[in-house]
N, CA, C and O of each residue as an XYZ file, in Angstrom:
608
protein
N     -82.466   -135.980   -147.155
C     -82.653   -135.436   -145.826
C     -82.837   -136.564   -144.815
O     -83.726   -137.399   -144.981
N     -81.982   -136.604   -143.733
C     -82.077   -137.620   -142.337
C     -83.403   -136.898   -141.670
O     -83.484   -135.683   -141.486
N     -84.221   -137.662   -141.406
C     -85.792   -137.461   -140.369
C     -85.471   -138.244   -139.384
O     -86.369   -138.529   -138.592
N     -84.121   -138.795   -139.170
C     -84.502   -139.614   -138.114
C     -83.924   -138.677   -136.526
O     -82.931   -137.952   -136.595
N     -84.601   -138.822   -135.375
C     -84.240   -137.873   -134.161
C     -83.079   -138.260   -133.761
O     -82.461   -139.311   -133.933
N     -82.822   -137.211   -133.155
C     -81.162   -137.220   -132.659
C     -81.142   -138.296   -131.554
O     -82.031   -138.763   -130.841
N     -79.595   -138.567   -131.678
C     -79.594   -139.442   -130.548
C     -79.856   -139.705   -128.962
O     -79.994   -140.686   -128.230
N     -79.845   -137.779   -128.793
C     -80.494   -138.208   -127.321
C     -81.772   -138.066   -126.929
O     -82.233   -138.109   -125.788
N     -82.497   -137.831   -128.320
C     -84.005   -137.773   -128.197
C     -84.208   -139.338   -127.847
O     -84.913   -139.756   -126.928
N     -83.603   -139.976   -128.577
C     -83.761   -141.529   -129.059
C     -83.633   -141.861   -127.595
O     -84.511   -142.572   -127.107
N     -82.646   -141.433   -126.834
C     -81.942   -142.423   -125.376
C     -82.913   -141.637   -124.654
O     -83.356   -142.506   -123.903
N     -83.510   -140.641   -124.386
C     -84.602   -140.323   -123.447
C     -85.655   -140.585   -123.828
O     -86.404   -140.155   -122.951
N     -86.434   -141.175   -124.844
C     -86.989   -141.651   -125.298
C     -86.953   -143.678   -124.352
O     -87.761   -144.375   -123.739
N     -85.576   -143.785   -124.783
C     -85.526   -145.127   -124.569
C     -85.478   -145.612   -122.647
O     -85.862   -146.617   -122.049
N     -84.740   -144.184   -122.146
C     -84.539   -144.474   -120.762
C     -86.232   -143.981   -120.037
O     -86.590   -144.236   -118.888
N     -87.124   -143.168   -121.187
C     -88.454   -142.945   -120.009
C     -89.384   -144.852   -120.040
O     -90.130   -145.350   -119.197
N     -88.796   -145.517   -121.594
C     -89.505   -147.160   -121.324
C     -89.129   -147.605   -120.151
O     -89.902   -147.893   -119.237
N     -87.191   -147.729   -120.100
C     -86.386   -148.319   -118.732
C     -87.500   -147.683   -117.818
O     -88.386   -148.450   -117.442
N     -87.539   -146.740   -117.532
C     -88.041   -146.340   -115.858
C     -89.264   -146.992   -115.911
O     -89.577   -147.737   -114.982
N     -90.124   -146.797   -117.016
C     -91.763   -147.528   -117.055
C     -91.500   -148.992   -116.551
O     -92.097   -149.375   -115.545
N     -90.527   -149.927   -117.287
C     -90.451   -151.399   -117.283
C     -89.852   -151.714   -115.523
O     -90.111   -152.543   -114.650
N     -89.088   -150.718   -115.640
C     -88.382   -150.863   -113.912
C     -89.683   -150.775   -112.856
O     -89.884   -151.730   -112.105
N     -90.583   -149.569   -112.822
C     -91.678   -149.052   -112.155
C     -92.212   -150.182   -112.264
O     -92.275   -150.807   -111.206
N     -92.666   -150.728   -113.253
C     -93.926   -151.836   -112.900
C     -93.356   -153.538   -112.857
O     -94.111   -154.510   -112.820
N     -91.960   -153.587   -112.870
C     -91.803   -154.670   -112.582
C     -91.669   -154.443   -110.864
O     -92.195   -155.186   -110.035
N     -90.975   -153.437   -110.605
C     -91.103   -153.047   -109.045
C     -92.453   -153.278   -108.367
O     -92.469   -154.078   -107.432
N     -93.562   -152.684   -108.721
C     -95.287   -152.487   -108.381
C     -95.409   -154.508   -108.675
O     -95.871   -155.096   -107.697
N     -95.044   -155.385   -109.850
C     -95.523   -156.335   -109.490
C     -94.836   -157.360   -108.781
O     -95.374   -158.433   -108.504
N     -93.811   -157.104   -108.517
C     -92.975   -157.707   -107.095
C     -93.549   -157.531   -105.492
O     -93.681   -158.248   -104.501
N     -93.734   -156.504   -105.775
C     -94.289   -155.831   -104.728
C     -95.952   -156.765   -104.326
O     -96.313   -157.356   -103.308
N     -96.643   -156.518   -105.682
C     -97.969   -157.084   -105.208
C     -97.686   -158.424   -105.057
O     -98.325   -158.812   -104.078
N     -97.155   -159.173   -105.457
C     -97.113   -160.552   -105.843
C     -96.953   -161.354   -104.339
O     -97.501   -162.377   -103.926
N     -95.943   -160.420   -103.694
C     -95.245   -160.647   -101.869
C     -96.421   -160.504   -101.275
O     -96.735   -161.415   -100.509
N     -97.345   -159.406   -101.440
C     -98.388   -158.755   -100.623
C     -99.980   -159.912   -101.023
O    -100.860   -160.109   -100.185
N     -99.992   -160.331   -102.013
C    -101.023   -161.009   -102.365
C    -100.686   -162.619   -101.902
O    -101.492   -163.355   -101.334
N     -99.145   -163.014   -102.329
C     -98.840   -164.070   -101.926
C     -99.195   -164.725   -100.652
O     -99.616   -165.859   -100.425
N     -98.802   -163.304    -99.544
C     -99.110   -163.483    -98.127
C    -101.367   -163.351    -97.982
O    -102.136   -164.021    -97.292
N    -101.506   -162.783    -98.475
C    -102.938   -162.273    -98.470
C    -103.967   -163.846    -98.459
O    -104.768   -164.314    -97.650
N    -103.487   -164.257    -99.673
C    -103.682   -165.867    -99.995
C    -103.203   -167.166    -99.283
O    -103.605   -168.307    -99.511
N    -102.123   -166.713    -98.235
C    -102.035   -167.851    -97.444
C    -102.603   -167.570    -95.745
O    -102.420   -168.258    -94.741
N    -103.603   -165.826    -95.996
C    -104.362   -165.840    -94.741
C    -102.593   -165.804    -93.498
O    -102.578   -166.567    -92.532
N    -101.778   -165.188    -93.676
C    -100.814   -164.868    -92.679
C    -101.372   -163.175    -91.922
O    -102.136   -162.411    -92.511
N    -100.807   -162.920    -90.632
C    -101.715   -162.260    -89.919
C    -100.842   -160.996    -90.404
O     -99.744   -161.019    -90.959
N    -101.871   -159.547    -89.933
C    -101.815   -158.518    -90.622
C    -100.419   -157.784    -90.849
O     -99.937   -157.325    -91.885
N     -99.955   -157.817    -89.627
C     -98.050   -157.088    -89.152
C     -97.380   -158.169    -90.158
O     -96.695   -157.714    -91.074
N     -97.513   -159.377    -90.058
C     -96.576   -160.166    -90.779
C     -96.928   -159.813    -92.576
O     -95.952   -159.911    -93.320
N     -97.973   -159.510    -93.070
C     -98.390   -158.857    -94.677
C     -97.285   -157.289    -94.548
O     -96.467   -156.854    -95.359
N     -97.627   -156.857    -93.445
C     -97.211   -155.481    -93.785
C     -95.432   -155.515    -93.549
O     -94.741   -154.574    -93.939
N     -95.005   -156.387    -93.055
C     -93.148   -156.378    -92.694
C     -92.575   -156.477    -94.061
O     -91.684   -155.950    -94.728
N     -93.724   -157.627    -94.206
C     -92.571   -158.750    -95.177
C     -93.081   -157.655    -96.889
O     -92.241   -157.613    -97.788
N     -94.193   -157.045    -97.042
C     -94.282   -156.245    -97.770
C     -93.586   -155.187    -97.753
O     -93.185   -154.870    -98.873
N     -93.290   -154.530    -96.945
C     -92.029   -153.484    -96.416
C     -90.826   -153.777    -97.642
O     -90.370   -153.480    -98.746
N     -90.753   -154.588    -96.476
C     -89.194   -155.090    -96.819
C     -88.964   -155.630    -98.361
O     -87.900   -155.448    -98.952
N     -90.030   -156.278    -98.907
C     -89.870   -156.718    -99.998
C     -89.742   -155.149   -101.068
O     -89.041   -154.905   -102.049
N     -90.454   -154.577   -100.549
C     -90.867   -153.342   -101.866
C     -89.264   -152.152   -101.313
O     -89.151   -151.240   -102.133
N     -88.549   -152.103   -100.568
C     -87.494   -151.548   -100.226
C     -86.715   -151.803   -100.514
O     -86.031   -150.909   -101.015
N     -86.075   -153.318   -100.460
C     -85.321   -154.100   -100.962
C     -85.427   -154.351   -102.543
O     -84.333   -154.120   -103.057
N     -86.373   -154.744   -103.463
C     -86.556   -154.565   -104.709
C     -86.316   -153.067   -105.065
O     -85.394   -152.972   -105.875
N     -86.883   -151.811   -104.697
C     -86.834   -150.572   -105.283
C     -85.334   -150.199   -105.750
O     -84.901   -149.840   -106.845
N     -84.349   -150.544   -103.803
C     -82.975   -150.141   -104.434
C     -82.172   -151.195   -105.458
O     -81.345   -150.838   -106.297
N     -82.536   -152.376   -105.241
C     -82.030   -153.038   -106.276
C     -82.132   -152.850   -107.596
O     -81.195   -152.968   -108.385
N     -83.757   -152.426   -107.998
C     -83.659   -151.850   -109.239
C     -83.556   -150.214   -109.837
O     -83.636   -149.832   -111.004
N     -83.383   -149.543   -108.777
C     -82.553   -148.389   -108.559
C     -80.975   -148.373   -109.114
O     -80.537   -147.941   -110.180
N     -80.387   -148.913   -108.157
C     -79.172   -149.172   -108.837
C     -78.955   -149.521   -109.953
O     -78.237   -148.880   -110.721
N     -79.602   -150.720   -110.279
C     -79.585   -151.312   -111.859
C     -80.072   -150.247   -112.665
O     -79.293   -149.974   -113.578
N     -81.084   -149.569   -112.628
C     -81.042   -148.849   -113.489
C     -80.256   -147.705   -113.901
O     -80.024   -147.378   -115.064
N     -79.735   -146.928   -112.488
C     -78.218   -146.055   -112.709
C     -77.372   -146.317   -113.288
O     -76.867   -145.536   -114.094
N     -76.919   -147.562   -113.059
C     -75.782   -148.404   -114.090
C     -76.172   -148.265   -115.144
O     -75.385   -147.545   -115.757
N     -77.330   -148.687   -115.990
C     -77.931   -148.796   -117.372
C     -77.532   -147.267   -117.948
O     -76.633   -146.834   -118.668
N     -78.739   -146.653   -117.211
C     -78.218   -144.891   -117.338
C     -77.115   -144.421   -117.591
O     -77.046   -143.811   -118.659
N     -75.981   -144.501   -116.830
C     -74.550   -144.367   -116.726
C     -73.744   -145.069   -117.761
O     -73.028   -144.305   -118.409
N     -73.676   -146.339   -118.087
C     -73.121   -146.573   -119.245
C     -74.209   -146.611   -120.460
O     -73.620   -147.222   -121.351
N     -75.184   -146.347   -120.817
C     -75.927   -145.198   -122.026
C     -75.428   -144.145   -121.867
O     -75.700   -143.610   -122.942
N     -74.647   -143.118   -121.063
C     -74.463   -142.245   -121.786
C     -72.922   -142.570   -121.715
O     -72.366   -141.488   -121.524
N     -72.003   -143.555   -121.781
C     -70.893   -143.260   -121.976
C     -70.441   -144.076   -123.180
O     -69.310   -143.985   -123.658
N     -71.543   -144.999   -123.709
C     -71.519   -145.151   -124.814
C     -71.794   -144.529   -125.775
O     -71.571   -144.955   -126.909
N     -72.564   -142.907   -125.425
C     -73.123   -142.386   -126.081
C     -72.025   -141.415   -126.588
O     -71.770   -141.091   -127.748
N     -71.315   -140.953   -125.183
C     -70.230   -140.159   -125.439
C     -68.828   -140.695   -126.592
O     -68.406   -140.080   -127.571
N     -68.464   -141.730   -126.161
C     -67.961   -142.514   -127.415
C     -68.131   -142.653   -128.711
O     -67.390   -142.507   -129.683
N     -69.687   -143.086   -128.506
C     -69.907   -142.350   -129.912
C     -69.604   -140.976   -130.430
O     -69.024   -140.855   -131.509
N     -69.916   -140.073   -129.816
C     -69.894   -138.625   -130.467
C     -68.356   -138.454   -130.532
O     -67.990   -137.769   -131.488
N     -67.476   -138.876   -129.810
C     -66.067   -138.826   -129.971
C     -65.922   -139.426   -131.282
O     -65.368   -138.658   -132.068
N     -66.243   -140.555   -131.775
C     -65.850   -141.147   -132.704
C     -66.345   -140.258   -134.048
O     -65.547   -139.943   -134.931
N     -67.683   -139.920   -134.080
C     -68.604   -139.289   -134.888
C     -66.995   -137.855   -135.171
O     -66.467   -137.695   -136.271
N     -66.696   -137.291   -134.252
C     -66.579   -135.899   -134.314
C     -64.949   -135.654   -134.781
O     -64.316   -134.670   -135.166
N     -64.563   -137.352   -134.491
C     -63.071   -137.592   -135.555
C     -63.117   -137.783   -136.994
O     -62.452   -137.356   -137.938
N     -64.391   -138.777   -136.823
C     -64.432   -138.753   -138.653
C     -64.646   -137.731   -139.047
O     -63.705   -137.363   -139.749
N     -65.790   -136.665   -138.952
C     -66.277   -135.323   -139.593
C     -65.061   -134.975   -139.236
O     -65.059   -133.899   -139.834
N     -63.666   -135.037   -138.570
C     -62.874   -133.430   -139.147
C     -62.157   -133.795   -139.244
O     -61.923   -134.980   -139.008
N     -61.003   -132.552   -139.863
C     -60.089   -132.729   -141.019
C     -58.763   -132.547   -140.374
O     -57.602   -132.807   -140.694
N     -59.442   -131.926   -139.197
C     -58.141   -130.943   -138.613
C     -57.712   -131.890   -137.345
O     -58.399   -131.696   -136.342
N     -56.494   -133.071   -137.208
C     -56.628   -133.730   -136.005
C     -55.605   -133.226   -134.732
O     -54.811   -134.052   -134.281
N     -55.643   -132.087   -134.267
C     -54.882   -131.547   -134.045
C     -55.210   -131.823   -132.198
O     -54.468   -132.259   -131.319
N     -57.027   -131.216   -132.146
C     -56.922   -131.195   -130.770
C     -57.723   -133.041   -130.163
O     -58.392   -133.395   -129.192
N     -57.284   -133.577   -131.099
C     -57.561   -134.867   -130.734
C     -57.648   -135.926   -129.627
O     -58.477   -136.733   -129.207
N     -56.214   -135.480   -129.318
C     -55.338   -136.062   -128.332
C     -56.164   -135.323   -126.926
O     -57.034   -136.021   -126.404
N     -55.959   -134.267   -126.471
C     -56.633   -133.614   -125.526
C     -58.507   -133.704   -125.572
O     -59.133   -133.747   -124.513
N     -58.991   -133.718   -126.498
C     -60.395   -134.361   -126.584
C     -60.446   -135.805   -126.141
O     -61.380   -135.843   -125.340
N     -59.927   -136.998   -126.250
C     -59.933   -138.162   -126.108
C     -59.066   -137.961   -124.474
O     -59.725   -138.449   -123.557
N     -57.914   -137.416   -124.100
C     -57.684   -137.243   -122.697
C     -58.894   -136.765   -121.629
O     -59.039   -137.212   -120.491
N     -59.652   -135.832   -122.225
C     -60.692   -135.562   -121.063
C     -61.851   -136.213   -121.108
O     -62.647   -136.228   -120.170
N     -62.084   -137.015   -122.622
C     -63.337   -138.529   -122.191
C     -62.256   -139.494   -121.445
O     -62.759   -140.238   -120.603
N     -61.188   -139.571   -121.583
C     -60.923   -140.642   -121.036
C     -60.928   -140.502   -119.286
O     -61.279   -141.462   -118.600
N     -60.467   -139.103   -118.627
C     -61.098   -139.179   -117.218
C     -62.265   -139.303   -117.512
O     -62.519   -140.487   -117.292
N     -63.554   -138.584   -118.047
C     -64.577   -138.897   -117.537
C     -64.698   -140.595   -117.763
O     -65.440   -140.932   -116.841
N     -64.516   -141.216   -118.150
C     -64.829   -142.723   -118.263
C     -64.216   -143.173   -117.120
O     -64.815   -144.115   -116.601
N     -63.065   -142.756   -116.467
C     -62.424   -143.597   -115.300
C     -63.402   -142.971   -114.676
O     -64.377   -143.694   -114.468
N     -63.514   -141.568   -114.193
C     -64.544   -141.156   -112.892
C     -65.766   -142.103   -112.925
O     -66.197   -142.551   -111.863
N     -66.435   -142.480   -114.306
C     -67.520   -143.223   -114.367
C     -67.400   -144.427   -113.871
O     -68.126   -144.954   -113.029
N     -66.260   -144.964   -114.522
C     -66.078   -146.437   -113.745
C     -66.283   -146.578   -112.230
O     -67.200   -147.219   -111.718
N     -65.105   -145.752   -111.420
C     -65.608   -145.984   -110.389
C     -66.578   -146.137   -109.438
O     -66.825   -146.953   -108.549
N     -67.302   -144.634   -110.078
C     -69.130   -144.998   -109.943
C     -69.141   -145.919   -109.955
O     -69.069   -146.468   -108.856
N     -69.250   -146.882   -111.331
C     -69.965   -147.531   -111.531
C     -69.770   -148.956   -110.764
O     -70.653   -149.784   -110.539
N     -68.275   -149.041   -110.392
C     -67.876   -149.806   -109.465
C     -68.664   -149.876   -108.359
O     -68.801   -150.966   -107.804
N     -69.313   -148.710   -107.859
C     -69.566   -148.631   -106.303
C     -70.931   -149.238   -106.553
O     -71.291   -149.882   -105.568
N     -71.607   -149.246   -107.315
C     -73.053   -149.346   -107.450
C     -72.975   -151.212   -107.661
O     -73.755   -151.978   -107.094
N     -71.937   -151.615   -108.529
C     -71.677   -152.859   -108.665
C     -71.742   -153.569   -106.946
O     -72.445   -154.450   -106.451
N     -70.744   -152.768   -106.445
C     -70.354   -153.237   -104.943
C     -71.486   -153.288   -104.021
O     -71.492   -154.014   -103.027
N     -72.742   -152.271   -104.458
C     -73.870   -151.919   -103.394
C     -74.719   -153.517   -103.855
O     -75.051   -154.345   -103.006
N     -74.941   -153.679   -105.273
C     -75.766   -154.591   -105.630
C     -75.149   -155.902   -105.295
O     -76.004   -156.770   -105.119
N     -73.921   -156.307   -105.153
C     -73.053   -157.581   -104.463
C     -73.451   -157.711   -103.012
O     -73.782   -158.815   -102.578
N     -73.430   -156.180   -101.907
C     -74.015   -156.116   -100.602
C     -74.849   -156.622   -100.687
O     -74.885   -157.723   -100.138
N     -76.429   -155.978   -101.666
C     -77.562   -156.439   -101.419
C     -77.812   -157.848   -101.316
O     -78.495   -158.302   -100.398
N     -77.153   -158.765   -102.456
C     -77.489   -159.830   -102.755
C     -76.912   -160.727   -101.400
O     -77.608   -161.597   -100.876
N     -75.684   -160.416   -100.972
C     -74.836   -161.076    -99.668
C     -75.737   -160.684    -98.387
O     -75.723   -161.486    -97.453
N     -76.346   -159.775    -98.293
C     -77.404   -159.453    -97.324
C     -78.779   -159.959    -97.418
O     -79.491   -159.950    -96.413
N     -79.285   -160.477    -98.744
C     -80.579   -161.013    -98.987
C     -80.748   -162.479    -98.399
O     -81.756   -162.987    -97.908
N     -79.151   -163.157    -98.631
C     -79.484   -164.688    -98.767
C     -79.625   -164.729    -96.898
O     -80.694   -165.259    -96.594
N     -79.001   -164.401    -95.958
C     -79.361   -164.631    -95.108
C     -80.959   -164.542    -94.327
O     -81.505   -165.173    -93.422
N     -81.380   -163.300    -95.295
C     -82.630   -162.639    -94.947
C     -83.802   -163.827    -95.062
O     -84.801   -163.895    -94.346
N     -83.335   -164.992    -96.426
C     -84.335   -165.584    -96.823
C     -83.720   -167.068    -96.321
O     -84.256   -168.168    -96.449
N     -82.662   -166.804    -95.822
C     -83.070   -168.358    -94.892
C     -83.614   -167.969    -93.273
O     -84.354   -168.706    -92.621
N     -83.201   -166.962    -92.911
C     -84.367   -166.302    -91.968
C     -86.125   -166.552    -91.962
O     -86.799   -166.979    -91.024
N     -86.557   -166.163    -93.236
C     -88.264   -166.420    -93.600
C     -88.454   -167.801    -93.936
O     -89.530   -168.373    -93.757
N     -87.304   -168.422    -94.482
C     -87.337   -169.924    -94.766
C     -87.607   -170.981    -93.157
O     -88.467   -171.847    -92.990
N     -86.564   -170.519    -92.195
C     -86.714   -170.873    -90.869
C     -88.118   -170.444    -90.605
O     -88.873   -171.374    -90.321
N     -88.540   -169.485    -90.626
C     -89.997   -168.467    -89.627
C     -91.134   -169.677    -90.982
O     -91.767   -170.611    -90.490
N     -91.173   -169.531    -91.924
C     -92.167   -170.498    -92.457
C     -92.107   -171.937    -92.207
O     -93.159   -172.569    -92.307
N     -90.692   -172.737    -91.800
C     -91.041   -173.847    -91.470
C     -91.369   -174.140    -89.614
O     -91.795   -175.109    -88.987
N     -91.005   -173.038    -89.305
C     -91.137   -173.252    -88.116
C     -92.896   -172.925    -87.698
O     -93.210   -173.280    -86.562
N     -93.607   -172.511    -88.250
C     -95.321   -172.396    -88.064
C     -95.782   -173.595    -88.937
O     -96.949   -173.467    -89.306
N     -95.144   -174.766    -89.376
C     -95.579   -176.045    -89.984
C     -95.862   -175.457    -91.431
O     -96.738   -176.037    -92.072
N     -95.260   -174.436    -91.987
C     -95.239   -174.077    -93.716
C     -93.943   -174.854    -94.343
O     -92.816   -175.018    -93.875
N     -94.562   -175.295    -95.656
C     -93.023   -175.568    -96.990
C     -92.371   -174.824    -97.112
O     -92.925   -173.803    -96.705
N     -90.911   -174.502    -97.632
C     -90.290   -174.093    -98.777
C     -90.908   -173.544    -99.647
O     -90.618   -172.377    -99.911
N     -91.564   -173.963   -100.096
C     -92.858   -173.655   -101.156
C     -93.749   -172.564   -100.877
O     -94.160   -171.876   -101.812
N     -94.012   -172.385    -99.968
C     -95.011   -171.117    -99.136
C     -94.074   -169.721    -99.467
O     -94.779   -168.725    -99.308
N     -92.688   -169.379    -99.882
C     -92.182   -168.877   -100.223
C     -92.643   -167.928   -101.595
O     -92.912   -166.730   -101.511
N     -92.669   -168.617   -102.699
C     -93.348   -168.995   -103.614
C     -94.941   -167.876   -103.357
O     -95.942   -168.234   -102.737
N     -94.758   -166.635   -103.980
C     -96.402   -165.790   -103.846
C     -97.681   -167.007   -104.992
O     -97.729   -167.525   -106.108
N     -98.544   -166.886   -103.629
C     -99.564   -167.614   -104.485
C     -99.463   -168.730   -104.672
O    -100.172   -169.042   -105.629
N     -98.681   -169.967   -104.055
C     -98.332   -170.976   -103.733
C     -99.268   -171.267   -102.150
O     -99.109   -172.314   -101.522
């Protein structure tokens, strides 16, 4: 007898860790910006912007990333069961039309998954300016490079 749980016990199982590990790497990004600033005594609006922005900017980034993760777990998952559901049978008749309609869903997925690729390329092409922006605003009040750096 197999005791072991089915596979999508296993992947919801595995995607409620993802959201835990995502959640609190999010929460310590978040504090790290907010404490960073706290510790170099910067004034109150400037804790609360740059905390803003930091915890908005991290959320969708790891938002996205984790949709992607999500999204191809289950289309690896689906693959699998395609594969699973050729070996168990005997009869290969409706094969061809089973493997035609994973195969749209895998293109529809791609493209998703394309777009989410494309959002996280925005973010990153939109960040670097952001942080030679705070790079300028910290050297320009007589701060390092380094002041960047939470807790520095």
């Amino acid at each position: 007898l197999d005791h072991s749980p089915p596979a999508w016990e296993a992947s919801r199982h595995q995607e409620r860790n993802d959201a835990l590990v995502a959640f609190l790497v999010w929460f310590f990004i978040v504090a790290a910006a907010a404490c960073g600033d706290l510790l170099q005594g910067q004034e109150n609006i400037w804790i609360a912007s740059r905390a803003l922005s930091v915890a908005i900017l991290s959320a969708v980034v790891l938002c996205v990333s984790y949709d992607v993760a999500l999204a191809c777990r289950a289309l690896v998952m689906m693959v699998d069961s395609f594969c699973c559901e050729i070996v168990g049978s005997l009869d290969l008749r409706h094969v061809a039309h089973a493997w035609n309609l994973r195969q749209a869903v895998l293109q529809k997925a791609s493209m998703d998954i394309e777009r989410c690729l494309v959002i996280l390329c925005i973010i990153l092409a939109m960040s670097m300016p952001l942080l030679v922006i705070d790079l300028a605003f910290l050297v320009g009040r007589g701060q390092g490079a380094l002041s960047l750096i939470p807790g520095v």
